[in-house]
C-alpha positions in Angstrom: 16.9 -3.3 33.9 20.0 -4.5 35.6 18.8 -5.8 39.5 22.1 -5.5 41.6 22.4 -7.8 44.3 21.8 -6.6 47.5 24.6 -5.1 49.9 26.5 -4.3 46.5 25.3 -1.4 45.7 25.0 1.7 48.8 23.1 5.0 48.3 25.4 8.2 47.5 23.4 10.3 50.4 22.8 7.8 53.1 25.5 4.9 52.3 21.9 2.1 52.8 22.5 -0.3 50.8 20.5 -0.4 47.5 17.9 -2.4 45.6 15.8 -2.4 42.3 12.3 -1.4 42.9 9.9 -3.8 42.3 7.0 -1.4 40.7 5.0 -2.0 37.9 4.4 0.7 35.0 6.8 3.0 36.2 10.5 4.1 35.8 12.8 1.3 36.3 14.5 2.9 39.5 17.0 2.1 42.4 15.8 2.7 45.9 17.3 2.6 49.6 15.3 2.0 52.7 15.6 5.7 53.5 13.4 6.3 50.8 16.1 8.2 48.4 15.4 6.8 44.5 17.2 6.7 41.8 15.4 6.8 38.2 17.0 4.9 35.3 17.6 7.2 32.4 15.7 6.1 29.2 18.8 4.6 28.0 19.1 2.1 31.0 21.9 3.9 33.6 21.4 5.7 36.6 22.9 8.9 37.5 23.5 8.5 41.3 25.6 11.7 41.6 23.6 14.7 43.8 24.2 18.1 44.4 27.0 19.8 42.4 27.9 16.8 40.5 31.5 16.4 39.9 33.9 19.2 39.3 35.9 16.8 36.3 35.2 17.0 32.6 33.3 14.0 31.2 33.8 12.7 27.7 31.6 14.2 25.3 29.4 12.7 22.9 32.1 13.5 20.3 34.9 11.7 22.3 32.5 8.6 22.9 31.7 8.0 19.4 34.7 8.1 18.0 36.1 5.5 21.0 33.3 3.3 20.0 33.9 3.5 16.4 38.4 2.8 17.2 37.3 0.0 19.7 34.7 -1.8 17.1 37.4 -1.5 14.2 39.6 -4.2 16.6 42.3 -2.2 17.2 42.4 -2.5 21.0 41.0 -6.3 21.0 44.7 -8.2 21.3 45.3 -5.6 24.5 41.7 -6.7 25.5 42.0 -9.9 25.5 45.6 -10.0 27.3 43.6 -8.4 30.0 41.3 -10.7 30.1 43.3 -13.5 30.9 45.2 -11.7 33.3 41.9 -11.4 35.6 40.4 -14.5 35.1 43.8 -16.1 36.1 44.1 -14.1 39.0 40.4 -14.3 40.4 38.5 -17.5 38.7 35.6 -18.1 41.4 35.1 -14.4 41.1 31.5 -13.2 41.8 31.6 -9.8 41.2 33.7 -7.0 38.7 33.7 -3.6 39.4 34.9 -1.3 36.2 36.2 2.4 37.8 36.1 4.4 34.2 34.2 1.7 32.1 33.5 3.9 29.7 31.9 2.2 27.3 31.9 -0.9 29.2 34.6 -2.5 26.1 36.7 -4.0 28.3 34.6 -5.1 31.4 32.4 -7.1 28.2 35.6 -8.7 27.5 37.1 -9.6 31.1 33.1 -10.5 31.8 33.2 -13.1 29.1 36.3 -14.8 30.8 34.4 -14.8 33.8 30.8 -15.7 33.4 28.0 -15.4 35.8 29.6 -12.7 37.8 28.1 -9.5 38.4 29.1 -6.0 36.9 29.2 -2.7 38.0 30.6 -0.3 35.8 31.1 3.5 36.8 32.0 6.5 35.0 31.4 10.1 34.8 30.2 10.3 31.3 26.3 10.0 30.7 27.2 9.8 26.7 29.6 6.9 27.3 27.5 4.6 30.1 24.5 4.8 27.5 26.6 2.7 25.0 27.7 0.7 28.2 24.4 -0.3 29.3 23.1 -0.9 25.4 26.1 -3.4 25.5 25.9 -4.5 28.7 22.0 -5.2 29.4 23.1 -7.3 32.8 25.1 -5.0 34.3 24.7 -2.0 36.3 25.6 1.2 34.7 26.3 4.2 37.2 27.1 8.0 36.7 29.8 8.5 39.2 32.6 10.2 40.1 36.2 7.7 40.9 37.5 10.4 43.4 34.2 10.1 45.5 33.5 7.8 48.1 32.3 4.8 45.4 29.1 3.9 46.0 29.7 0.0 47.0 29.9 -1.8 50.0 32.6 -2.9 51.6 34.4 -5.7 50.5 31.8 -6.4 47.7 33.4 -7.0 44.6 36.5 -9.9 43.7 37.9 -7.4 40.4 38.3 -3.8 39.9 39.5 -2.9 36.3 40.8 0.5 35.5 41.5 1.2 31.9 43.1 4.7 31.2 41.0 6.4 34.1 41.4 7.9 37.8 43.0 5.9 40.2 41.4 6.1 43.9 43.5 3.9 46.1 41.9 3.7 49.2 38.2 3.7 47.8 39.7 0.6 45.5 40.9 -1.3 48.5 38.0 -0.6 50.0 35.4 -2.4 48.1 37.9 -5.2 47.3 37.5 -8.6 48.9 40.4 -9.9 50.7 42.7 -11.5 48.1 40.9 -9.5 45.2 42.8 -7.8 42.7 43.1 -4.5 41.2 44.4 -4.7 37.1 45.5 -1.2 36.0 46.1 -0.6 32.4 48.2 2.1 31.2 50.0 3.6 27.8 53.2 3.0 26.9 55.9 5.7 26.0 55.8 3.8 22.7 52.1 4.0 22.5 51.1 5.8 19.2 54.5 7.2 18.7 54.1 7.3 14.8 51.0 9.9 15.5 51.2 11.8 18.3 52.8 14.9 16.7 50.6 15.0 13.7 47.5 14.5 15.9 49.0 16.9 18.6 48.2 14.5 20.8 49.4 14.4 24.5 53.1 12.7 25.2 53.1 9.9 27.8 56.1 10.2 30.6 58.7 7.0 30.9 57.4 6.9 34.1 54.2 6.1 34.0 54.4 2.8 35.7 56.1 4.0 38.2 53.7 6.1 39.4 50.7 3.8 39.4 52.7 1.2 41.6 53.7 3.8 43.7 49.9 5.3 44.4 49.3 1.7 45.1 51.6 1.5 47.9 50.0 0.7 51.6 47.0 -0.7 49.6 48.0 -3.1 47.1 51.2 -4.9 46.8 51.9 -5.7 43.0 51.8 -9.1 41.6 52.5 -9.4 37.6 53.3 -6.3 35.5 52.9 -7.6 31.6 53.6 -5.8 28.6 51.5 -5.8 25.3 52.9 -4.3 22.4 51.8 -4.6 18.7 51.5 -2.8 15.3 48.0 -1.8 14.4 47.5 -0.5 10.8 45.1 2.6 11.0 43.1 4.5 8.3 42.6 8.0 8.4 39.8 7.1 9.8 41.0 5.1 12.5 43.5 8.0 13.4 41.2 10.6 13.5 39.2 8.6 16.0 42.2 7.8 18.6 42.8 11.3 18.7 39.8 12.7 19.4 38.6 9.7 21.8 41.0 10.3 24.7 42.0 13.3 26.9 43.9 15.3 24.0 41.0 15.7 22.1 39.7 18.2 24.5 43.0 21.3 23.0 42.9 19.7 19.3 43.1 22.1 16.7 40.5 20.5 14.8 41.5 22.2 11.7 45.0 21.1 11.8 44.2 17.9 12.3 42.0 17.5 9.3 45.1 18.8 7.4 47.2 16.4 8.5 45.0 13.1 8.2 44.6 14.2 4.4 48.5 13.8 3.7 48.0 10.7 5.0 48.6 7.3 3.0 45.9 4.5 2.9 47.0 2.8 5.9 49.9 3.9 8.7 51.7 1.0 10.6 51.0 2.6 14.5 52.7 0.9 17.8 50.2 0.2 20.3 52.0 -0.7 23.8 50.6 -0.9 26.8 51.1 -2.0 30.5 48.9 -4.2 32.7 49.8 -3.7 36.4 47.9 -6.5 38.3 48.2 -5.8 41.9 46.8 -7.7 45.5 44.6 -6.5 47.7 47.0 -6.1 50.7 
């Protein structure tokens, strides 16, 4: 199991910071010195959200899969790798990476690689998408959380937070940010998928996008590089099938229609993939 350094991690109820167990012949488990524990799951995460859990809709087991068989087909690796660089540039002695929506950890593998040795922390709300994360990511810690909650990190504890096409929690970010750390947001396009969207029914992404991630930004972050990746994948059925129904639209696809539409579908499609990476200062 993944042992988090101490005074990263805090406790959900009492905000103490938190440790791995040392116990023998038992559940690998996180534990504060008030005595609250946290079991890992079989599949190495720990679900540290209590009570009512979190009123937002995780990704399904459906969604997850078909994310994790789009991202192993390549198709996201070029944007990957752009962000990559763009972190590693902007924080090389970093210690610590915090991933706010990992997912399925994809992209904090990737900026992890650029940076080795630090530690990970990825958080998301889906129990179906951390399990791939912590199958791929044996070293880092895996968390079931919710972004618009108070995270549970300590102040100032992390050099890197990535957000990849997930909530964006301002203050919390800034928060648990270093001084001089950096937030990288990533974020689609207008152009992104064009060639699709209608046959897939998918949602349409507003010009202004960008816009309004610099502006939530403001008071916390002041920006630093905005860079643009843009590229023409070639998808398969296959492949198109899986982008829609690995993101937010898959959760009002008429499935039916869909299946329609990927049958009139040629071999291969030439799709746009554009994208913006926003890299901001901690202020």
């Amino acid at each position: 199991m993944p042992h988090p350094p101490l005074s990263l991690l805090l406790c959900p109820v009492c905000r103490e910071p938190l440790s791995a167990a040392d116990e023998e012949d038992r559940t690998p488990s996180l534990t504060c010195p008030q005595g609250h524990r946290y079991d890992s799951a079989r599949q190495g995460y720990f679900n540290l959200l209590t009570g009512g859990g979190t009123k937002f809709a995780a990704d399904t087991a459906e969604m997850v899969q078909a994310r994790v068989d789009f991202l192993a087909a390549g198709h996201y690796r070029r944007m990957a790798q752009e962000l990559s660089r763009l972190v590693a540039a902007a924080v090389p002695g970093a210690q610590a990476i915090l991933d706010a929506g990992a997912g399925t950890g994809y992209y904090l593998g990737m900026v992890g690689g650029a940076l080795p040795g630090t530690d990970a922390v990825a958080l998301d709300i889906s129990k179906f998408a951390l399990r791939r994360a912590a199958r791929s990511l044996p070293a880092a810690s895996c968390l079931v959380w919710d972004v618009w909650r108070p995270l549970p990190l300590a102040d100032a504890s992390v050099d890197a937070v990535l957000n990849v096409f997930a909530p964006r929690n301002a203050p919390e970010f800034r928060r648990v940010l270093r001084d001089n750390g950096v937030l990288a947001v990533v974020t689609p396009q207008p152009r992104h998928l064009q060639e699709i969207r209608g046959l897939a029914g998918m949602l349409e992404i507003g010009d202004e996008k960008e816009g309004r991630v610099a502006a939530a930004m403001e008071g916390y972050f002041r920006p630093e590089e905005t860079r643009h990746c843009e590229y023409v994948m070639n998808l398969s059925a296959a492949d198109v099938r899986n982008v829609a129904l690995m993101g937010p639209s898959a959760r009002h696809l008429d499935r039916d229609a869909l299946r329609d539409a990927l049958a009139e579908l040629p071999e291969t499609i030439p799709v746009t993939a554009s994208f913006s990476l926003q890299l901001f200062r901690a202020s």
